[in-house]
C-alpha positions as CSV (number, residue, x, y, z in Angstrom):
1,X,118.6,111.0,76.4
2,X,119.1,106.9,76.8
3,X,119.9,108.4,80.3
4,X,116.6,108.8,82.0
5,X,115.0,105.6,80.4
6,X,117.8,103.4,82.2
7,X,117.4,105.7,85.0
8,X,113.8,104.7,84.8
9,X,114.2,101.3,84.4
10,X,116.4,100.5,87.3
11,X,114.4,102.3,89.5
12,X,111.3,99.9,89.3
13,X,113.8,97.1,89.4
14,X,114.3,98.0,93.1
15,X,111.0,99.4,93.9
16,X,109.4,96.1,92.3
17,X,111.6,94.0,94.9
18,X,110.4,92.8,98.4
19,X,112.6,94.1,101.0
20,X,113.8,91.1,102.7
21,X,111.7,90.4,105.9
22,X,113.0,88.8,108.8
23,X,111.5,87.6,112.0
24,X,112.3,88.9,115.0
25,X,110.9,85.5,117.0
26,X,110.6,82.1,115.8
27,X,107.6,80.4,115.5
28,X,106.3,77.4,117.7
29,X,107.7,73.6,116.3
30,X,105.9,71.6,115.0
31,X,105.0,69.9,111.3
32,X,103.9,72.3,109.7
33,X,106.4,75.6,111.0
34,X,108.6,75.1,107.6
35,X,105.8,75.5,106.2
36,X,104.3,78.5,107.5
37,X,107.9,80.6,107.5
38,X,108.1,80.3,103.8
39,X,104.6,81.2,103.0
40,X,103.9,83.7,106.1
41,X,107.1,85.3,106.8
42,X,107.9,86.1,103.5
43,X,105.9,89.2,103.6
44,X,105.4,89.4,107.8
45,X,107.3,89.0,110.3
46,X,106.3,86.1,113.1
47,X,105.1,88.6,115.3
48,X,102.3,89.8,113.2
49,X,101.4,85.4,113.7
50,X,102.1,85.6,117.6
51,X,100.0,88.2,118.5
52,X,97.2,86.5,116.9
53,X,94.3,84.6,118.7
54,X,92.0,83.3,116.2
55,X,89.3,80.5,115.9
56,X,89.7,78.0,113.3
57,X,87.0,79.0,111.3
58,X,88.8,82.6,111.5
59,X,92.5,80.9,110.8
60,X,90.8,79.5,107.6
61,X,89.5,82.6,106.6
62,X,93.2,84.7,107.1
63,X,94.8,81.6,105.5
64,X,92.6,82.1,102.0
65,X,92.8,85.6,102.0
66,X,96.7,85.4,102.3
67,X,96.6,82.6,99.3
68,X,94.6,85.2,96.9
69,X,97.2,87.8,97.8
70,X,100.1,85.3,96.8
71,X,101.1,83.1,99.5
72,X,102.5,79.7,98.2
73,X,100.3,77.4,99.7
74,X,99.7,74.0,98.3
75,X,96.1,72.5,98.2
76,X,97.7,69.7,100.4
77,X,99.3,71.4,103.3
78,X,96.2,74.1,103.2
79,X,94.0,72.1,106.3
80,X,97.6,71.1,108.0
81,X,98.6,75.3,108.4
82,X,95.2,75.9,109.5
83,X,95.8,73.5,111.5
84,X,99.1,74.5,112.7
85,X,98.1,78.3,113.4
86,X,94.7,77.4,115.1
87,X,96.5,75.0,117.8
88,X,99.3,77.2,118.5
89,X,97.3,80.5,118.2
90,X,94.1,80.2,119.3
91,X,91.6,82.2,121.5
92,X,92.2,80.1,124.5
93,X,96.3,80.6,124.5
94,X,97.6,83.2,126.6
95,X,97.8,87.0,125.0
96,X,101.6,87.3,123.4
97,X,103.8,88.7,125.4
98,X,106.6,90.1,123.2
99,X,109.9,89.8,124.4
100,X,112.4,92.6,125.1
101,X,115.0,93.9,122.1
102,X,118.5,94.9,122.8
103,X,117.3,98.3,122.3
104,X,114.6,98.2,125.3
105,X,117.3,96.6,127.7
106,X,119.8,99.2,126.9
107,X,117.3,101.7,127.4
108,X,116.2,100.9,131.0
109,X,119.6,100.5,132.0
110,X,120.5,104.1,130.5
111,X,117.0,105.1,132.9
112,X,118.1,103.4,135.7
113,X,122.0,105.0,135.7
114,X,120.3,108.7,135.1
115,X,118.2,108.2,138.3
């Protein structure tokens, strides 16, 4: 019987765990890119960030709305990410163009010998 409440137990130890996420691209330098791979990519990876074209005022808004879910954030560095995504992400950059994984390239050459 003290089987199935350990059994319990350990199975929201690991289902209460963040699987590790890790970027697949790296985001652009700059002062404040520390800053936004601890408190962004912890739960995303960067190219949920790079695909992104948002105003400021937008930025801003995502920024908060992370904060209330639990990204670490300090008050200070709050205007300097904004910043940070809203220069490097911004409407008037070019669309993200993601680039190709091992995967894709092994694929077309696999195509390319079948044809």
């Amino acid at each position: 019987m003290l089987f199935a409440p350990l059994l319990a137990l350990a199975a929201s130890v690991v289902f209460a765990q963040k699987p590790a996420v890790k970027p697949t691209e790296d985001l652009p330098l700059g002062a404040m890119q520390a800053k936004a791979n601890t408190a962004c990519l912890e739960c995303h990876e960067a190219r949920i960030i790079l695909q992104q074209r948002l105003s400021k005022a937008a930025w801003t808004k995502e920024v908060d709305k992370m904060i209330k879910w639990g990204a670490v954030v300090d008050a200070s560095d709050h205007d300097a990410l904004v910043d940070y995504l809203s220069t490097n992400f911004n409407p008037d950059q070019p669309a993200y163009s993601p680039s190709r994984t091992a995967n894709e390239e092994s694929s077309k050459r696999v195509n390319a010998v079948r044809k």
